[in-house]
C-alpha positions as CSV (number, residue, x, y, z in Angstrom):
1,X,-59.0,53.2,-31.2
2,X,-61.6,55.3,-29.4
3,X,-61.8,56.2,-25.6
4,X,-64.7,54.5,-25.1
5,X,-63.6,50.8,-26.5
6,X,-61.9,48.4,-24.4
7,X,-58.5,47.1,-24.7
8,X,-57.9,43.6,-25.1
9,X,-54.1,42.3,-23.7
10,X,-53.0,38.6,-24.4
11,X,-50.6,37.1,-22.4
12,X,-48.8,34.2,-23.2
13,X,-47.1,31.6,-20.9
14,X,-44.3,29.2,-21.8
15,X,-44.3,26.1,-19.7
16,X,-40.5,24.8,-19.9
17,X,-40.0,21.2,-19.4
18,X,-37.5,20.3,-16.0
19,X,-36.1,16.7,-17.7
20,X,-38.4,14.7,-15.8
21,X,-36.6,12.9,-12.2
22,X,-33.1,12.7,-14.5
23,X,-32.3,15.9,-14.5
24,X,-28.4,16.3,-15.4
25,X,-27.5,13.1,-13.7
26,X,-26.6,11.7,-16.5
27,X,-23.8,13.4,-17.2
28,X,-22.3,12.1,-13.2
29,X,-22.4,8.5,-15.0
30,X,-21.1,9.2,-18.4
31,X,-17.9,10.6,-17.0
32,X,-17.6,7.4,-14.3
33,X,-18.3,5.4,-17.7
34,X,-15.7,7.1,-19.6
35,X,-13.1,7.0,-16.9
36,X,-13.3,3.6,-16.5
37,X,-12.9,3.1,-19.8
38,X,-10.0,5.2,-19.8
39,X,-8.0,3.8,-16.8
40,X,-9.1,0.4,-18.7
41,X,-7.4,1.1,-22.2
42,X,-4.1,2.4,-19.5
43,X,-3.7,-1.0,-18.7
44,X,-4.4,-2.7,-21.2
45,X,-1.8,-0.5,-23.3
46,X,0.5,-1.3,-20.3
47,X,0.4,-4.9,-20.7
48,X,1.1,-4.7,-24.4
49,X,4.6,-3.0,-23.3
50,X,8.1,-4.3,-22.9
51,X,8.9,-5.9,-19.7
52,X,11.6,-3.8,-19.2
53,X,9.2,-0.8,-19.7
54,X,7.1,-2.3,-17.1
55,X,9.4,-2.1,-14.9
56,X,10.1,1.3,-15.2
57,X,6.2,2.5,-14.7
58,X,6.2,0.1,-11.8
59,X,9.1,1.9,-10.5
60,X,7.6,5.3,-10.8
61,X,4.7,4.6,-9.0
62,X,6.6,2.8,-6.4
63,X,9.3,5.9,-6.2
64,X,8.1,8.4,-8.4
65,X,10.9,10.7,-6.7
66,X,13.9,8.4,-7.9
67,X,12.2,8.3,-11.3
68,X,12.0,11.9,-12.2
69,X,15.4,12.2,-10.8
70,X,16.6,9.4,-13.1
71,X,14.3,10.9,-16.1
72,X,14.8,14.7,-15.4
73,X,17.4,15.0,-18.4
74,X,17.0,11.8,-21.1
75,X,14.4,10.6,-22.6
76,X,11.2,8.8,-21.0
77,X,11.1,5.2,-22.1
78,X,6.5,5.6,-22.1
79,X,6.8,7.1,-25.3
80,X,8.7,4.3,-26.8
81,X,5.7,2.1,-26.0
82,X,6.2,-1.2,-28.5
83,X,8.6,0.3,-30.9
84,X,11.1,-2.3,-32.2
85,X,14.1,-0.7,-31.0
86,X,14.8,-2.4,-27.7
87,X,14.9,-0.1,-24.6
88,X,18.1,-0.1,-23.1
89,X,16.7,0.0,-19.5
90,X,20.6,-0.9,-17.7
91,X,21.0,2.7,-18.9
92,X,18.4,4.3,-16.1
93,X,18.9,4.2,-12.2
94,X,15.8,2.4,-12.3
95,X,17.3,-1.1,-13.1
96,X,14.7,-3.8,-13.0
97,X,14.8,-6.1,-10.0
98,X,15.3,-9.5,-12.0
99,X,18.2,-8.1,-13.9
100,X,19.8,-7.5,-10.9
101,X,19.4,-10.3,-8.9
102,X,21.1,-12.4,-12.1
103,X,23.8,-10.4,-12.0
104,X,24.2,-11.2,-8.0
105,X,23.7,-14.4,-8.7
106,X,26.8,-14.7,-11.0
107,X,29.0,-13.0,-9.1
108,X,28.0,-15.3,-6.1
109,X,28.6,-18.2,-7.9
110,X,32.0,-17.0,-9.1
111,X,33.6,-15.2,-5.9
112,X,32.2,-18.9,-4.1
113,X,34.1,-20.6,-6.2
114,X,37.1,-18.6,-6.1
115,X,36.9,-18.4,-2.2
116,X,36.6,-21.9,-1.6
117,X,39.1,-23.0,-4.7
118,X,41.7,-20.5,-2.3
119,X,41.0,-22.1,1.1
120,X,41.3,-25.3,-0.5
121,X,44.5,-24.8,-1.5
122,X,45.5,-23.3,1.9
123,X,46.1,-20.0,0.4
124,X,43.8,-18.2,2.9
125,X,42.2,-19.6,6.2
126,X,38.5,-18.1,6.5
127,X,34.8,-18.8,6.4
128,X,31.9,-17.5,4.0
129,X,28.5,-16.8,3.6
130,X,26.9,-15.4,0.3
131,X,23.4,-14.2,0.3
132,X,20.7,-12.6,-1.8
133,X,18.4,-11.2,0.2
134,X,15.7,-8.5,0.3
135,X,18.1,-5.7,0.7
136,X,20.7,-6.8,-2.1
137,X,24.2,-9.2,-2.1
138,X,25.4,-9.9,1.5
139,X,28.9,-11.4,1.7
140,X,30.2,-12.3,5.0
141,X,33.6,-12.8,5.5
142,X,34.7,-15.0,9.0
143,X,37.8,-15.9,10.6
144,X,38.2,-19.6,10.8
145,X,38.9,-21.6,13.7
146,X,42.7,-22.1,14.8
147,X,43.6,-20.3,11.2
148,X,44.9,-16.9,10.8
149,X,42.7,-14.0,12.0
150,X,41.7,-11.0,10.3
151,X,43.3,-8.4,12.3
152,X,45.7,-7.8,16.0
153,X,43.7,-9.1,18.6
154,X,42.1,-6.1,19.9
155,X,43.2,-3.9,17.2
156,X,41.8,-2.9,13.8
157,X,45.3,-3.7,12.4
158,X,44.5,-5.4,8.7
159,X,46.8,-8.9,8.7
160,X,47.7,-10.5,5.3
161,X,44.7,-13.3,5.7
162,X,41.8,-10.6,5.3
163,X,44.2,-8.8,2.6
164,X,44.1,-12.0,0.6
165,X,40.4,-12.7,1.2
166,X,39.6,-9.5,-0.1
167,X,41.8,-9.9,-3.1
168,X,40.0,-12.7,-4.3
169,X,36.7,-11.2,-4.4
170,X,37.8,-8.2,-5.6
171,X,37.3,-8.6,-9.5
172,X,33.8,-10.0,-9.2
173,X,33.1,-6.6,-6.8
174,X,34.5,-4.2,-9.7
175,X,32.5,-6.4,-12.4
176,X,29.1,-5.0,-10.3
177,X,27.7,-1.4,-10.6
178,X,26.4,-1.6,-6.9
179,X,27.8,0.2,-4.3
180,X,29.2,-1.2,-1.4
181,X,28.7,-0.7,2.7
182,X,31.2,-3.0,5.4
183,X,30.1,-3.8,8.3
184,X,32.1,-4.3,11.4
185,X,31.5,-7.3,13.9
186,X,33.5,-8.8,16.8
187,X,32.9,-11.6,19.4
188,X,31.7,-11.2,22.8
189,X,34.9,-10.7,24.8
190,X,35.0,-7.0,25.8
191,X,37.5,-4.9,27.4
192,X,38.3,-4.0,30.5
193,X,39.2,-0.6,32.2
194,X,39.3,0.8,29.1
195,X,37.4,3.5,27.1
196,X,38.0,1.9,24.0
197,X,35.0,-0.7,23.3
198,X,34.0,-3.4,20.6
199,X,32.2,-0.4,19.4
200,X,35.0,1.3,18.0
201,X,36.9,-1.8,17.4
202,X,34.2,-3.0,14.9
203,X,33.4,0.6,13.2
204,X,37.9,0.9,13.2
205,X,38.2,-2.7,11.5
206,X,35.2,-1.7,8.8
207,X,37.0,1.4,8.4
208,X,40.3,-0.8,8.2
209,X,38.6,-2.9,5.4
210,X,37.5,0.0,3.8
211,X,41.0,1.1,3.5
212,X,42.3,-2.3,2.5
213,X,39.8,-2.6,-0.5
214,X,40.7,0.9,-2.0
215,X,44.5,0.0,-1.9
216,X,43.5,-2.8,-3.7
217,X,42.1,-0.9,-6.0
218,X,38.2,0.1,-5.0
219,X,37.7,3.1,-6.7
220,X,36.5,5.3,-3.4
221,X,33.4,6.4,-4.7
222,X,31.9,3.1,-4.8
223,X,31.6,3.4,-0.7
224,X,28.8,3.8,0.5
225,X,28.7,3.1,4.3
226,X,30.9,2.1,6.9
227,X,29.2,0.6,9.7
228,X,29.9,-1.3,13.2
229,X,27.7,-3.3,15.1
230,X,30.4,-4.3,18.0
231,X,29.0,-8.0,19.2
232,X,25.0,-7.4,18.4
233,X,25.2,-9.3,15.9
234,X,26.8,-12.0,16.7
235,X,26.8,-14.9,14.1
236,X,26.9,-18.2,16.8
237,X,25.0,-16.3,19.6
238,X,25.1,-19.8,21.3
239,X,28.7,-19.5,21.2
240,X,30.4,-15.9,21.4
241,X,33.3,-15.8,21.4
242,X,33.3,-18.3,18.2
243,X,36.0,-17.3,15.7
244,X,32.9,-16.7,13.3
245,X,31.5,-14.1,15.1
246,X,34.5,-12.1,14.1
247,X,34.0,-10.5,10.9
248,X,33.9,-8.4,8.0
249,X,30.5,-8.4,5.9
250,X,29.9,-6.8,2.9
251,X,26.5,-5.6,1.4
252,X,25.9,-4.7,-2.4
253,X,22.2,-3.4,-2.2
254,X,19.9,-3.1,-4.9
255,X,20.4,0.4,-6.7
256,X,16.4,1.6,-6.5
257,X,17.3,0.7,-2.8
258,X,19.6,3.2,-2.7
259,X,17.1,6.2,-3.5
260,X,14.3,4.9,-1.4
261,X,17.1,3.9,1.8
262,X,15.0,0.9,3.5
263,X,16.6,-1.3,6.4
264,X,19.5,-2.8,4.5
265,X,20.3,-5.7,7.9
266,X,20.4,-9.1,7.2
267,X,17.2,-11.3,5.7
268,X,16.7,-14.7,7.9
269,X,17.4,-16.7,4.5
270,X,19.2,-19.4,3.9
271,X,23.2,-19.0,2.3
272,X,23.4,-19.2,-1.0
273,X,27.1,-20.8,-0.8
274,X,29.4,-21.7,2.0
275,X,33.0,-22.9,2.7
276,X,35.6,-23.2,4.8
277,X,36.5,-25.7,7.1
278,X,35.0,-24.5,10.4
279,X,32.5,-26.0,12.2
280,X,31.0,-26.0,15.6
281,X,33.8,-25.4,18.6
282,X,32.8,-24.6,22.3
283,X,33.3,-21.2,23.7
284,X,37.2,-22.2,25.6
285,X,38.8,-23.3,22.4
286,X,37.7,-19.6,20.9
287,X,38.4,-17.8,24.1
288,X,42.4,-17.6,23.8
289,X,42.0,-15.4,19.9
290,X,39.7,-12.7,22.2
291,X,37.7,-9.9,19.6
């Protein structure tokens, strides 16, 4: 090329295309689209489970600290998904709410039974209430009117009645894998010029009770509580010092209950069986038994 020609340059421009108004949007919607597809297929493959395995991933996402403290060294029943090998779920903490309540509902039946099959037969002098409420088995144990009392009057001395009572129920307790809190309650009459209140007369009488069911033969660890609620709670707050109001209750509650530690007082629902003679009585034929 010569000085005196001219140099010729071409440039050329490429014009890249931007994807139109989309742009990468698209991308946003497929991965709404495939994660509702995915939390979809979850519970569909769910509902194709065992109920007993259903239970179990209800219970984790209800109390997903119980259940890796109930899985942390066995198998996880998920991967079992619909094999035909049943899933022994009684073998996890986690029991399933149903199971449980059937198995309260037996033993209520049968210590009802037994209880009122006793009084009947004027082996032991006592009312009873048996419950299934939301916090597990409640069995309430009441002195009867003009029959023998539970303990001294004013003392957490255990008498022979509340031994017996306690006797009878006892096999039907050790048949249950629940563990057990007593509860304390007296009657309205207090004492006076002393230091010594129905607020350690209830929590000594539990603690009595306590006693009495391990020397029955309890085993220990199955105690869980011993509690006393002195006369706020009295059970015939129209009349208190009603032989009724003195008592011993016992509560079973449900074992998830026991790792997530709700409010375990009484349910307003009705008793599931009664007995006993008892009955209404004003407050002066109740005044002379006192606590």
């Amino acid at each position: 090329m010569s000085d005196g020609e001219r140099r010729i340059v071409i440039v050329k421009k490429v014009r890249r295309s931007k994807g139109g108004h989309h742009g990468g949007s698209w991308k946003v919607a497929y991965a709404d689209f495939v994660t509702a597809m995915m939390a979809f297929f979850l519970v569909m493959w769910i509902m194709g489970m065992d109920e007993g395995v259903r239970e179990v991933v209800e219970g984790y996402f209800s109390n997903p600290v119980g259940y890796r403290q109930s899985f942390s060294g066995g198998k996880n029943p998920l991967s079992a998904g619909n094999a035909p090998i049943p899933i022994e779920v009684r073998n996890y903490m986690l029991l399933s709410r149903p199971e449980q309540e059937e198995q309260f509902n037996q033993a209520a039946e049968t210590m009802s039974r037994e209880l009122k099959t006793a009084i009947e037969a004027g082996q032991l002098s006592a009312e009873f209430e048996i419950t299934i409420a939301d916090g597990g088995l409640r069995i309430e144990l009441m002195e009867q009117s003009g029959g023998d009392p539970f303990f001294a009057v004013g003392s957490a001395g255990v008498r022979d009645n509340l031994r017996s009572v306690l006797n009878v129920i006892l096999d039907d307790l050790m048949g249950l894998p629940n563990q057990v809190a007593l509860e304390g309650h007296t009657d309205g009459r207090g004492f006076v010029g002393r230091d010594y209140s129905n607020w350690e007369l209830s929590i000594d009488r539990a603690n009595s009770a306590r006693r009495t069911l391990i020397a029955l033969g309890l085993p220990e660890e199955r105690i869980a509580e011993v509690r006393g609620y002195a006369d706020r709670q009295l059970k015939r707050p129209e009349a208190p010092y009603a032989a009724e109001n003195r008592r011993i209750s016992l509560l079973l509650p449900y074992q998830d209950d026991l790792v997530r530690r709700p409010s375990l007082a009484p349910a307003g629902v009705q008793p599931l069986s009664a007995g006993g003679g008892g009955g209404a009585e004003s407050d002066s034929a109740n005044a002379g038994a006192g606590h």
